[in-house]
PDB file of N, CA, C, O and CB in Angstrom:
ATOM      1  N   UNK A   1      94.717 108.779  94.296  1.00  0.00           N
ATOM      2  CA  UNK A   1      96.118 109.159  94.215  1.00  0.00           C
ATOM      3  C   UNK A   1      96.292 110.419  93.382  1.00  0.00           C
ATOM      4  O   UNK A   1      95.438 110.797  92.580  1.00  0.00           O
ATOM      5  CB  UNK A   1      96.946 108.022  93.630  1.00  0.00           C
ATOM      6  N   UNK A   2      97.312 110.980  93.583  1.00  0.00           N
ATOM      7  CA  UNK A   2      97.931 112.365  92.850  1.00  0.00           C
ATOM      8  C   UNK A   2      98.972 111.807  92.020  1.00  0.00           C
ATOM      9  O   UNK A   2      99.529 110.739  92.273  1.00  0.00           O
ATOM     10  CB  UNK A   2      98.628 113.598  93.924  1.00  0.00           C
ATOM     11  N   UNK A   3      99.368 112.936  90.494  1.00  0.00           N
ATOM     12  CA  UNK A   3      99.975 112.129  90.279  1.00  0.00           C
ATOM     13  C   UNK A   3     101.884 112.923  90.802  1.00  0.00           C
ATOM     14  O   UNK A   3     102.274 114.069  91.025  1.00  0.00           O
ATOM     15  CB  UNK A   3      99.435 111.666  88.696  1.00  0.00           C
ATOM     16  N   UNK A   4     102.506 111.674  90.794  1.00  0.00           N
ATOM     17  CA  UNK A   4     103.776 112.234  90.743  1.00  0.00           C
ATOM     18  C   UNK A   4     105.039 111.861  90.009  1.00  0.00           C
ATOM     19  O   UNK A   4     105.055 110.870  89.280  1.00  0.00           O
ATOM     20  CB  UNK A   4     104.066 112.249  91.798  1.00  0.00           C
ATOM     21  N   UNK A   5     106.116 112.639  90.182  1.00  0.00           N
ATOM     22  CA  UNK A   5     107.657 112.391  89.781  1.00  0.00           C
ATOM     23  C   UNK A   5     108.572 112.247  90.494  1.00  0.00           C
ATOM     24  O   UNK A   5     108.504 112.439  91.708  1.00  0.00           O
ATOM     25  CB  UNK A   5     108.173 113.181  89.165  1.00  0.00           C
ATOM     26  N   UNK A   6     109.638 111.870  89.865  1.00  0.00           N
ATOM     27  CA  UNK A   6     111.065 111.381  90.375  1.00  0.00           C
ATOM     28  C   UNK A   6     111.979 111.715  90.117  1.00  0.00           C
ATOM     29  O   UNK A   6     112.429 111.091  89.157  1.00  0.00           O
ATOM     30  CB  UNK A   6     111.408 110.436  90.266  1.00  0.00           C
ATOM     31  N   UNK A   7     113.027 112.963  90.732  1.00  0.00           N
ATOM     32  CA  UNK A   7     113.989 113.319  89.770  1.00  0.00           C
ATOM     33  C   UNK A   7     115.157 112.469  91.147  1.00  0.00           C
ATOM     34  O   UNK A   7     115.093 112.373  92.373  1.00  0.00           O
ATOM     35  CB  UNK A   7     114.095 115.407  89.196  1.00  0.00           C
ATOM     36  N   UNK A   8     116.175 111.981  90.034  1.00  0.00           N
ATOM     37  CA  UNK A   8     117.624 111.404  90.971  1.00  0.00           C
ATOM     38  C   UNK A   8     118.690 112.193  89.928  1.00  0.00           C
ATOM     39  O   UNK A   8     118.427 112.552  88.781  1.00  0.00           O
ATOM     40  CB  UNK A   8     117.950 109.187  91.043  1.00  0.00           C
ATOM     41  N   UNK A   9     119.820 112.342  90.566  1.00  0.00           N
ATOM     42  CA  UNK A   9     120.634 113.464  90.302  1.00  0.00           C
ATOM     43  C   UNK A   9     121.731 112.084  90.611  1.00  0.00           C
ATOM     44  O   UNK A   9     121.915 111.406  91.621  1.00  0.00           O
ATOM     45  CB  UNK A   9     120.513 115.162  91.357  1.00  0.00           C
ATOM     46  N   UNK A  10     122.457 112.040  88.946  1.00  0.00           N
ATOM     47  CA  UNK A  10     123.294 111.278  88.139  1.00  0.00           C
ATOM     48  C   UNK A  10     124.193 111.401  88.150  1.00  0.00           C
ATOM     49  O   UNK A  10     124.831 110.529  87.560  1.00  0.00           O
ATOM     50  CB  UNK A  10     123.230 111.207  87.216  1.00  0.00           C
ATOM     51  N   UNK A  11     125.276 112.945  89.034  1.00  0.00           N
ATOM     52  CA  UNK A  11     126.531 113.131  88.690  1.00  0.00           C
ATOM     53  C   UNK A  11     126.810 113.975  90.449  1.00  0.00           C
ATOM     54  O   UNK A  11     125.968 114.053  91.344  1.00  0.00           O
ATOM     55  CB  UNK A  11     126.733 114.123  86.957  1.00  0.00           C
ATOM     56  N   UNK A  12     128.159 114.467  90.476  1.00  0.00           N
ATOM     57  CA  UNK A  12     128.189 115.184  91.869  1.00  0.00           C
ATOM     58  C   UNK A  12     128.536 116.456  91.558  1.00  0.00           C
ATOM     59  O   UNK A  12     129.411 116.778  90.754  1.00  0.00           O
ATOM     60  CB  UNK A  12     129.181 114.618  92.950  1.00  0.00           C
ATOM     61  N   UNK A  13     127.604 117.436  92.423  1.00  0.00           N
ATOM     62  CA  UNK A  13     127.551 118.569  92.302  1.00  0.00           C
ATOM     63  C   UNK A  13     128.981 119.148  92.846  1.00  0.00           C
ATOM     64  O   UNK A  13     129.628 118.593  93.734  1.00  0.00           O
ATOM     65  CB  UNK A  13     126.348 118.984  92.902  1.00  0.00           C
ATOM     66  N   UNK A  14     129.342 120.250  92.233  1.00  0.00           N
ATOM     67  CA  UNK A  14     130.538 120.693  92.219  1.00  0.00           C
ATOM     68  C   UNK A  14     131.821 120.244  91.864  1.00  0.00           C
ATOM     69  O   UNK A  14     132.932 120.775  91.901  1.00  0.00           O
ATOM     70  CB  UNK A  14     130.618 120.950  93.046  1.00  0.00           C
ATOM     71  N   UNK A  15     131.379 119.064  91.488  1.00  0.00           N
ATOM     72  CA  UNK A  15     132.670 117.964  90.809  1.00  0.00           C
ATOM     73  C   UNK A  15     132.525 118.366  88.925  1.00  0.00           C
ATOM     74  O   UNK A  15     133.277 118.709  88.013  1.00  0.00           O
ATOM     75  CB  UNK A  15     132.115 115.649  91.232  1.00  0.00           C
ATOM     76  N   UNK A  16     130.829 118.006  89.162  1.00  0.00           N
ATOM     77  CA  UNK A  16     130.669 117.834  87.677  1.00  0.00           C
ATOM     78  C   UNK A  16     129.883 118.889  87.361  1.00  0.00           C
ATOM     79  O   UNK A  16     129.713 118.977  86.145  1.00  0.00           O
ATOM     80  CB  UNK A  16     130.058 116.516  87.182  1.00  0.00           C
ATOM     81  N   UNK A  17     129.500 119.477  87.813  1.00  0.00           N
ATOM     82  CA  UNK A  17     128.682 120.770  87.520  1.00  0.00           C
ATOM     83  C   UNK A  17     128.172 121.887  89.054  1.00  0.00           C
ATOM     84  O   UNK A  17     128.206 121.468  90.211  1.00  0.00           O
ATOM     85  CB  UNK A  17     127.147 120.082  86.673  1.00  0.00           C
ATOM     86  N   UNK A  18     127.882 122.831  88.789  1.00  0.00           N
ATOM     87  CA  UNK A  18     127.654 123.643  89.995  1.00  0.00           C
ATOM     88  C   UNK A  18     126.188 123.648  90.409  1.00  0.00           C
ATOM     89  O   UNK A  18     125.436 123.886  89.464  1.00  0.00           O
ATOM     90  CB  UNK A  18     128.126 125.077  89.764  1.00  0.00           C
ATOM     91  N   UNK A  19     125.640 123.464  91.486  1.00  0.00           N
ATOM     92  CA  UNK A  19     124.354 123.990  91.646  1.00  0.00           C
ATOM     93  C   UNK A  19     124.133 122.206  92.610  1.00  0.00           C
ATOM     94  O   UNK A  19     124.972 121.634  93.305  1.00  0.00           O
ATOM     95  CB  UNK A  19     123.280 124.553  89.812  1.00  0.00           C
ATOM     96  N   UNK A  20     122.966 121.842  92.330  1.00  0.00           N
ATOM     97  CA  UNK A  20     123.052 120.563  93.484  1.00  0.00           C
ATOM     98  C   UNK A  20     121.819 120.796  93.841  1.00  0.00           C
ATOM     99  O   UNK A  20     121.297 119.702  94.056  1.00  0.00           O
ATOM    100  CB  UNK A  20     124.189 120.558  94.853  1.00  0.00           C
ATOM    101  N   UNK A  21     120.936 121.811  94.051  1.00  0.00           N
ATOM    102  CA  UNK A  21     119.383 122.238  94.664  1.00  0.00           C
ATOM    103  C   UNK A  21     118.581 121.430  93.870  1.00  0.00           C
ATOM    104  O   UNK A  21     118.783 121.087  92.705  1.00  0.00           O
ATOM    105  CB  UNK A  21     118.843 123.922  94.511  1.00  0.00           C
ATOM    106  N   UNK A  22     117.577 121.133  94.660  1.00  0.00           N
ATOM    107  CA  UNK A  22     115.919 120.895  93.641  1.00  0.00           C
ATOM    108  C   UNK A  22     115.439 122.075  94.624  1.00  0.00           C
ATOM    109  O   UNK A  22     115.440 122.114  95.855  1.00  0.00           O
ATOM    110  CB  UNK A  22     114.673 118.886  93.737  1.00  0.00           C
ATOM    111  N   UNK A  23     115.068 122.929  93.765  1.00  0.00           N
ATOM    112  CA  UNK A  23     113.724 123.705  94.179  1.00  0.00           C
ATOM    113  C   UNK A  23     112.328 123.824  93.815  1.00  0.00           C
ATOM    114  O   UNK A  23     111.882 124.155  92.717  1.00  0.00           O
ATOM    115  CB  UNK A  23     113.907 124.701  94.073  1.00  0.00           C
ATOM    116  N   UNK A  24     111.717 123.530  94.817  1.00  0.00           N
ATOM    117  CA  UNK A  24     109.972 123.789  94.209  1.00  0.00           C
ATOM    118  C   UNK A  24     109.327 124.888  95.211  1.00  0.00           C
ATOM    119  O   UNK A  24     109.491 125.148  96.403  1.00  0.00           O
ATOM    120  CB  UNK A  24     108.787 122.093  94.341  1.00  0.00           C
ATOM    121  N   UNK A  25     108.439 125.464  94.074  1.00  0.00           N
ATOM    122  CA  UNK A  25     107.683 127.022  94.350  1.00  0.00           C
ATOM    123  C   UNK A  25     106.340 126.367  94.057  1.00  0.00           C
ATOM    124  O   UNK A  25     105.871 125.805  93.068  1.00  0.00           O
ATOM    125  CB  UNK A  25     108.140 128.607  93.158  1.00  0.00           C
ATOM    126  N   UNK A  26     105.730 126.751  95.732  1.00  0.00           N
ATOM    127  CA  UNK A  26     104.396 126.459  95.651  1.00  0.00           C
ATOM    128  C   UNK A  26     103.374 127.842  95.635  1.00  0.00           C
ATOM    129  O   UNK A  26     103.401 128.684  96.533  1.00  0.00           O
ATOM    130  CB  UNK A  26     104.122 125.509  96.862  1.00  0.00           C
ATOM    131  N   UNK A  27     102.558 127.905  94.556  1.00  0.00           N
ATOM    132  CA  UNK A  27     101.989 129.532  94.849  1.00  0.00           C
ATOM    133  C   UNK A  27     100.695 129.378  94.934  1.00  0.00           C
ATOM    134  O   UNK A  27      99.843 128.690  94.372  1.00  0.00           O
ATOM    135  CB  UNK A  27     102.259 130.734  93.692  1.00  0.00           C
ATOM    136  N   UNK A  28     100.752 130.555  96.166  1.00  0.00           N
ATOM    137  CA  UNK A  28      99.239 130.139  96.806  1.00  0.00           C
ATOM    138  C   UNK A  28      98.647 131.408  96.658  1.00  0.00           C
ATOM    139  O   UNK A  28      99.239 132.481  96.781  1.00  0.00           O
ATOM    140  CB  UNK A  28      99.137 129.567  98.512  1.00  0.00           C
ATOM    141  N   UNK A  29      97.052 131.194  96.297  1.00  0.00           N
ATOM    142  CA  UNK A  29      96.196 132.861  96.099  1.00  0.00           C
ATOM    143  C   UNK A  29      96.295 133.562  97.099  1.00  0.00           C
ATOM    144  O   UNK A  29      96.241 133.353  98.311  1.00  0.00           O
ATOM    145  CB  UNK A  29      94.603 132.941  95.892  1.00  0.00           C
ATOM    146  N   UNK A  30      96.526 134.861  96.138  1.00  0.00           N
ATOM    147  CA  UNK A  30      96.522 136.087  97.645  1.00  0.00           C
ATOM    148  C   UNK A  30      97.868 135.572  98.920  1.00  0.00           C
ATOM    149  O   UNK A  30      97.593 135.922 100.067  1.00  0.00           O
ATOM    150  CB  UNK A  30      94.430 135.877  98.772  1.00  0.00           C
ATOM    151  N   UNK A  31      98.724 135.084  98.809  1.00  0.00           N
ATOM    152  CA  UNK A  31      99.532 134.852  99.147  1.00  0.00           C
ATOM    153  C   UNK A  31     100.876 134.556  98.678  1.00  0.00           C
ATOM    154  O   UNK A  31     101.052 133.951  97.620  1.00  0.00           O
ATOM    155  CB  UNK A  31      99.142 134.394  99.549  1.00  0.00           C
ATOM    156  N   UNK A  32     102.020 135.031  99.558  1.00  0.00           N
ATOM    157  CA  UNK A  32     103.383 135.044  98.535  1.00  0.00           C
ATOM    158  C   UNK A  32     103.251 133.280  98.848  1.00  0.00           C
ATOM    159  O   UNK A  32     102.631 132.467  99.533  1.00  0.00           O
ATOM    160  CB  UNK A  32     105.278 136.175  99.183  1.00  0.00           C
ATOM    161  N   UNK A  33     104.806 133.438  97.330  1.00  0.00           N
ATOM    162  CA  UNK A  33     105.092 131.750  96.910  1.00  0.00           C
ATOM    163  C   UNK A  33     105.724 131.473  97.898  1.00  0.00           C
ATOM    164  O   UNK A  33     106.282 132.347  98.561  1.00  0.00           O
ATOM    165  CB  UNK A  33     105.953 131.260  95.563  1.00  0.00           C
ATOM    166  N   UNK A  34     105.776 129.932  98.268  1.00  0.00           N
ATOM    167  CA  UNK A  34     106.245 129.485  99.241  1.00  0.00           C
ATOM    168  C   UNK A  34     107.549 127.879  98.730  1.00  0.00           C
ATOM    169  O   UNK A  34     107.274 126.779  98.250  1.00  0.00           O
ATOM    170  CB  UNK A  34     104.763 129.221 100.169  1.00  0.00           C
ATOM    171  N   UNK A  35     108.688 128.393  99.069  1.00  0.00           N
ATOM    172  CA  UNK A  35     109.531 127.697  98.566  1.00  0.00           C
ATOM    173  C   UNK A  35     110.216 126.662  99.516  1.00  0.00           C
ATOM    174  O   UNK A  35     110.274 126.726 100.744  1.00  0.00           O
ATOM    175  CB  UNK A  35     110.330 128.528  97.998  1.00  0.00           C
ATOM    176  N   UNK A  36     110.841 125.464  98.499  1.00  0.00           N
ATOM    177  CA  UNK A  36     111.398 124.610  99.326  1.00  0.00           C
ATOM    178  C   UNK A  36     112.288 124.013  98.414  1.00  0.00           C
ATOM    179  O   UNK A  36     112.104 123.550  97.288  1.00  0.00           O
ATOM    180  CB  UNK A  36     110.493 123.722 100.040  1.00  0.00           C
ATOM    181  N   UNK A  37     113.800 124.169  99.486  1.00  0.00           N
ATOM    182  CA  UNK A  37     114.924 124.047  98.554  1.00  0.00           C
ATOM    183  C   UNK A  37     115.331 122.440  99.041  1.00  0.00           C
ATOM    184  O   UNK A  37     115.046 122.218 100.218  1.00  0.00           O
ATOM    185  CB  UNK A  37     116.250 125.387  98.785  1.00  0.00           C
ATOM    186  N   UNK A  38     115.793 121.595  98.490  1.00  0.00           N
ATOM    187  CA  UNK A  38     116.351 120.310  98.676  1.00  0.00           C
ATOM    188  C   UNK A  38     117.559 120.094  97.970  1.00  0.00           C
ATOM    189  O   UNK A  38     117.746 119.975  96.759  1.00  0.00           O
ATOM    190  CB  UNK A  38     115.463 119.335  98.329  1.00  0.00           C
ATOM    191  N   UNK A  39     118.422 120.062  99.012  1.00  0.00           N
ATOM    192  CA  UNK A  39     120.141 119.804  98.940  1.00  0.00           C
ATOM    193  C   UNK A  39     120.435 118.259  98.194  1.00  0.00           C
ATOM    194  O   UNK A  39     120.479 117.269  98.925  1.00  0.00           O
ATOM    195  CB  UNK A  39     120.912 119.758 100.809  1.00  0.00           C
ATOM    196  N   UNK A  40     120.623 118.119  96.755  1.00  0.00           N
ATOM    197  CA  UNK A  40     120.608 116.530  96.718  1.00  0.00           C
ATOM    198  C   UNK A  40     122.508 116.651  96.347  1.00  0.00           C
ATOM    199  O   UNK A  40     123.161 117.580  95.871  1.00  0.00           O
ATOM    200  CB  UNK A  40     119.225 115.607  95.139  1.00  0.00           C
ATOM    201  N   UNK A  41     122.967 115.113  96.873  1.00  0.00           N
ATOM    202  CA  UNK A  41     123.792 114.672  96.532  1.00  0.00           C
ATOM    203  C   UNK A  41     124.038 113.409  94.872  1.00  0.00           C
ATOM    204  O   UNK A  41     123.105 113.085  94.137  1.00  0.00           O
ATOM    205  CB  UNK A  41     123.953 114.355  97.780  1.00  0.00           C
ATOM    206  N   UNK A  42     125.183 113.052  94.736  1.00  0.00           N
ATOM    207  CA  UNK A  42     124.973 112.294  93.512  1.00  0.00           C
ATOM    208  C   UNK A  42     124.308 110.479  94.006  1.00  0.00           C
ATOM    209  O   UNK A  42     124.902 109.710  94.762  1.00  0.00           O
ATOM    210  CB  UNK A  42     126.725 112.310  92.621  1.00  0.00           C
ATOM    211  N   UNK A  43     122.886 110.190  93.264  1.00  0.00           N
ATOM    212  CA  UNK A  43     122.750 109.261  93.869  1.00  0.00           C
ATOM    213  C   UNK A  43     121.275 109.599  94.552  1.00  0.00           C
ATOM    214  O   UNK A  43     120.611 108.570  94.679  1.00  0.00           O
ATOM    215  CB  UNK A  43     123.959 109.017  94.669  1.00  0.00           C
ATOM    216  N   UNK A  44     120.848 110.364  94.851  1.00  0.00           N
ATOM    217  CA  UNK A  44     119.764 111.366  95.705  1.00  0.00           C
ATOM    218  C   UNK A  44     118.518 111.098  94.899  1.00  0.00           C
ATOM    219  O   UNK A  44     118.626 111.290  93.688  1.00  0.00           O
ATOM    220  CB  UNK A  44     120.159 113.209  95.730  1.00  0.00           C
ATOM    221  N   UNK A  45     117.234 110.645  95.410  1.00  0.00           N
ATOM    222  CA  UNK A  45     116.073 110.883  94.511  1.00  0.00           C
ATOM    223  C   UNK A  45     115.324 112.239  95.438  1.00  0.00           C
ATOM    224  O   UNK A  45     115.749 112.682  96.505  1.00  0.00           O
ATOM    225  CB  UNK A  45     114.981 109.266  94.313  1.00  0.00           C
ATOM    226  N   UNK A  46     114.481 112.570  94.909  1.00  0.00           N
ATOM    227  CA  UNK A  46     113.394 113.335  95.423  1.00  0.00           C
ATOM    228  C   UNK A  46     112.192 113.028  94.625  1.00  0.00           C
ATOM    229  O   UNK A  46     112.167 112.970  93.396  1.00  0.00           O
ATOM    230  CB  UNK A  46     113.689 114.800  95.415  1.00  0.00           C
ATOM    231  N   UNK A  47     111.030 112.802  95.560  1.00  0.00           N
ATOM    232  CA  UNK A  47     109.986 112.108  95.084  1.00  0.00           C
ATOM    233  C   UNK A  47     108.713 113.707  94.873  1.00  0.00           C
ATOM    234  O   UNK A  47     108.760 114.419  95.875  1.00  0.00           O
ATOM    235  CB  UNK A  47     109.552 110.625  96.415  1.00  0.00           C
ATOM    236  N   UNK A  48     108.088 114.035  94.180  1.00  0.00           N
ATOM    237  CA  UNK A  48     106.957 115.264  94.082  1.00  0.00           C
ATOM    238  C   UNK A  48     105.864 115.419  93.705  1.00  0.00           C
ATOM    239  O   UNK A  48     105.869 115.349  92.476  1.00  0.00           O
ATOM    240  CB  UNK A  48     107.168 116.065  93.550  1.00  0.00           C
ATOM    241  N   UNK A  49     104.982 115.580  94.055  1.00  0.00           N
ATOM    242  CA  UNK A  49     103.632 116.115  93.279  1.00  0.00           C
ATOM    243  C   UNK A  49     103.850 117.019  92.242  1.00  0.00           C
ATOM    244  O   UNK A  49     104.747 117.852  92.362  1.00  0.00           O
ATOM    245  CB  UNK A  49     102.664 116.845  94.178  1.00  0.00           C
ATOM    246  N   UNK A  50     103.104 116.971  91.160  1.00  0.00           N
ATOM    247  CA  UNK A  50     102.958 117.588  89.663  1.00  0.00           C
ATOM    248  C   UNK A  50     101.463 118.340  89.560  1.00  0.00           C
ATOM    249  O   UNK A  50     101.305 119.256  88.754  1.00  0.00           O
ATOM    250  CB  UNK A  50     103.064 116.238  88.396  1.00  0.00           C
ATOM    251  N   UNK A  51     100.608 117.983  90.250  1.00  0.00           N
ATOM    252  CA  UNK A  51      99.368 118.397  89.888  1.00  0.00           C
ATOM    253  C   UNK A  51      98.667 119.395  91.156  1.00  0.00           C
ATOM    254  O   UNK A  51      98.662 120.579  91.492  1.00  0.00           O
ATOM    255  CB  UNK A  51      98.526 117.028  89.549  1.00  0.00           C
ATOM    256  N   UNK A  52      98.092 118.083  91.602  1.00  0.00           N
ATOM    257  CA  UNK A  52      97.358 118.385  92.982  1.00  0.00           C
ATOM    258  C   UNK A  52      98.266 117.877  93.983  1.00  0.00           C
ATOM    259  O   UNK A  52      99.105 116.977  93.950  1.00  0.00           O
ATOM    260  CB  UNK A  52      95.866 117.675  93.168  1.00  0.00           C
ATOM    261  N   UNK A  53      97.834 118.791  95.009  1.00  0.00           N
ATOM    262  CA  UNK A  53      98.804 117.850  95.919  1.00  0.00           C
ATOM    263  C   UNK A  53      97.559 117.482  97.352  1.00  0.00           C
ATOM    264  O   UNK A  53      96.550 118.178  97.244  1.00  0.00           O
ATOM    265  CB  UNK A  53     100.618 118.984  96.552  1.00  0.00           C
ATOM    266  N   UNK A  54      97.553 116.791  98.240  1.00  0.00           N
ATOM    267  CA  UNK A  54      96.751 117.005  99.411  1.00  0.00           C
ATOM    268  C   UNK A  54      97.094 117.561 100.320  1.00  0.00           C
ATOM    269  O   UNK A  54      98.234 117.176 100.577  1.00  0.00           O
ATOM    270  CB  UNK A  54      96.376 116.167  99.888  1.00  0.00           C
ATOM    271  N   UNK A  55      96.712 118.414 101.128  1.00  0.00           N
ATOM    272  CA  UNK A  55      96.625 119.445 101.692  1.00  0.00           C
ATOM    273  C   UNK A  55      95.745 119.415 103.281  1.00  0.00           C
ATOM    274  O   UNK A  55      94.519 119.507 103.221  1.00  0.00           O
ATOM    275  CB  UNK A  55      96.087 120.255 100.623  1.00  0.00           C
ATOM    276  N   UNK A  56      96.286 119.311 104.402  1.00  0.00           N
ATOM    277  CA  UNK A  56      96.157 119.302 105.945  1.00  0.00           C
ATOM    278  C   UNK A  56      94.858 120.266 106.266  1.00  0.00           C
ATOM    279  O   UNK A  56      94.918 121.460 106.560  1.00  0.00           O
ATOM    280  CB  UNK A  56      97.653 119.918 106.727  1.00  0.00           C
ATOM    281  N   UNK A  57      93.875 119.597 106.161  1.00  0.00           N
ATOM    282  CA  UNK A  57      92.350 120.777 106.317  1.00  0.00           C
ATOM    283  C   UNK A  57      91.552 120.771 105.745  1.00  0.00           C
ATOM    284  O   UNK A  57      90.702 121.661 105.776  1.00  0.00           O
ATOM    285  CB  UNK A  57      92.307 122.031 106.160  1.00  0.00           C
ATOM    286  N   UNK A  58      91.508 119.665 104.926  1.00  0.00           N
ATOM    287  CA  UNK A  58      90.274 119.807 103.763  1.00  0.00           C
ATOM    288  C   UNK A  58      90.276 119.391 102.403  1.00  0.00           C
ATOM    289  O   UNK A  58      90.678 118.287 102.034  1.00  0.00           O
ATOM    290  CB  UNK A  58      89.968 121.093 103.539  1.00  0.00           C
ATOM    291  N   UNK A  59      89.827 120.273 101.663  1.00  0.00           N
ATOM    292  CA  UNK A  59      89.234 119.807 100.034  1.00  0.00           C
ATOM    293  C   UNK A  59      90.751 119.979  99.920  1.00  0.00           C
ATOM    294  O   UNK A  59      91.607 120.637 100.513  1.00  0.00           O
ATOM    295  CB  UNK A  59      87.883 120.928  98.818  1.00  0.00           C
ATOM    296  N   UNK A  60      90.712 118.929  98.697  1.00  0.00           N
ATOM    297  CA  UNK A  60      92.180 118.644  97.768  1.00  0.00           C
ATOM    298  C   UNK A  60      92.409 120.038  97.234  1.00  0.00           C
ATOM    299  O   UNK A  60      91.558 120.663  96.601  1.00  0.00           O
ATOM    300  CB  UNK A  60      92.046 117.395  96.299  1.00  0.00           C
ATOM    301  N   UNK A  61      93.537 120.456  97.512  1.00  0.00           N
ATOM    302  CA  UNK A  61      94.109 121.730  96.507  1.00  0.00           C
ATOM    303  C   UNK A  61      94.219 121.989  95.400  1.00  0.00           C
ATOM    304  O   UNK A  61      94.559 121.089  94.633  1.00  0.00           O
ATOM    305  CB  UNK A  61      95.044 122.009  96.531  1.00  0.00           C
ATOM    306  N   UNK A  62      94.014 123.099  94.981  1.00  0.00           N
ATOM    307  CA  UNK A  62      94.086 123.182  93.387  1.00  0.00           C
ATOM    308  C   UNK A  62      95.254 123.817  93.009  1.00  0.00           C
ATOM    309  O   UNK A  62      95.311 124.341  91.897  1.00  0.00           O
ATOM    310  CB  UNK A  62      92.925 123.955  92.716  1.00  0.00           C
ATOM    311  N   UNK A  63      96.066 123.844  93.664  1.00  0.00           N
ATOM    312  CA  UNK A  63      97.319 124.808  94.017  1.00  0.00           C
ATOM    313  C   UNK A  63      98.920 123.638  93.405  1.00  0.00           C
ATOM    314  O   UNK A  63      99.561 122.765  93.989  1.00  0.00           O
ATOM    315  CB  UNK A  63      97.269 125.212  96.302  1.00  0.00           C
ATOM    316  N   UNK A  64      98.987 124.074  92.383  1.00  0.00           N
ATOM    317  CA  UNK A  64     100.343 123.116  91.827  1.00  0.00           C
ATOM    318  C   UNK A  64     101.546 123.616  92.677  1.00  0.00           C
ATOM    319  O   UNK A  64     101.786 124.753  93.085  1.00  0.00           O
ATOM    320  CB  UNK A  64     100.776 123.364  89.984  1.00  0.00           C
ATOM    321  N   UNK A  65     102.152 122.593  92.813  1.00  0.00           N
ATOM    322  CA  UNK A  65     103.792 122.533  93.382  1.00  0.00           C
ATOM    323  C   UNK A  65     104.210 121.910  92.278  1.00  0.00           C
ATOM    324  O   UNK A  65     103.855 120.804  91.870  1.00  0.00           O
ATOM    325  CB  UNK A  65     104.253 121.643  94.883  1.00  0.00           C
ATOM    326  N   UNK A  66     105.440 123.106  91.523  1.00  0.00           N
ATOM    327  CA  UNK A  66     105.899 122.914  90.581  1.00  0.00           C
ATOM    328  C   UNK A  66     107.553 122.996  90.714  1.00  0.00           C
ATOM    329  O   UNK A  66     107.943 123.695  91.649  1.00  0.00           O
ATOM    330  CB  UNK A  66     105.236 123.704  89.767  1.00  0.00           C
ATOM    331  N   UNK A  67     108.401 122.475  90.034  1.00  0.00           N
ATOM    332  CA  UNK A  67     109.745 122.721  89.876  1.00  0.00           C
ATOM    333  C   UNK A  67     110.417 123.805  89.340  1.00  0.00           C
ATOM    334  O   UNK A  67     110.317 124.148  88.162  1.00  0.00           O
ATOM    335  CB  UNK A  67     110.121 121.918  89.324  1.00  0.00           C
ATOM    336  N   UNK A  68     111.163 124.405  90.254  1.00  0.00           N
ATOM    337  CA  UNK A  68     111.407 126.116  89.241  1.00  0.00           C
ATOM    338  C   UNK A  68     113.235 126.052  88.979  1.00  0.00           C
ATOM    339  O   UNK A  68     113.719 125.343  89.862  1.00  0.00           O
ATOM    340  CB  UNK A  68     110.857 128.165  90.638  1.00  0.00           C
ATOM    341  N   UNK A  69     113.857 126.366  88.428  1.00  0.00           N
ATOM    342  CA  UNK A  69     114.874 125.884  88.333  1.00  0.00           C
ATOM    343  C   UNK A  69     115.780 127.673  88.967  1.00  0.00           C
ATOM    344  O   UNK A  69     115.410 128.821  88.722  1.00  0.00           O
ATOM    345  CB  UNK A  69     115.040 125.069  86.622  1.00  0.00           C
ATOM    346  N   UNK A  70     116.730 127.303  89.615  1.00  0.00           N
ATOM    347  CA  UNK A  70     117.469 128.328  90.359  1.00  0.00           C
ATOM    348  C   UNK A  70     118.393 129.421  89.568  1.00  0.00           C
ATOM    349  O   UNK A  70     119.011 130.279  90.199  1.00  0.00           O
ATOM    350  CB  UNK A  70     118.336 127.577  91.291  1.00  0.00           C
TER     351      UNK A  70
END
């Protein structure tokens, strides 16, 4: 296993504060970062890799997907 996190979003966006995204920036060598934005509502988890993640082709990646804040 890899390890991971859990962020859930406690309040509603634009009610109680502005913004509402989880974004994570995955950066890969010799290649631009590759991003992925997730629209959460109040109530919303999103589940993520922190470390390694596994990867479609082969040896486990050494390549972190991290949380970048907007």
């Amino acid at each position: 296993m890899f390890p991971v996190q859990m962020a859930i979003l406690l309040s509603e966006p634009d009610d109680d504060f502005s913004g509402g995204e989880f974004v994570l920036t995955e950066q890969r060598p010799r290649m631009q970062s590759r991003v992925s934005v997730v629209p959460l509502r109040k109530g919303d988890a999103v589940i993520f890799s922190v470390n390694r993640r596994p990867v479609k082709g082969g040896v486990e990646a050494s390549t972190p997907c991290s949380p970048a804040t907007a």
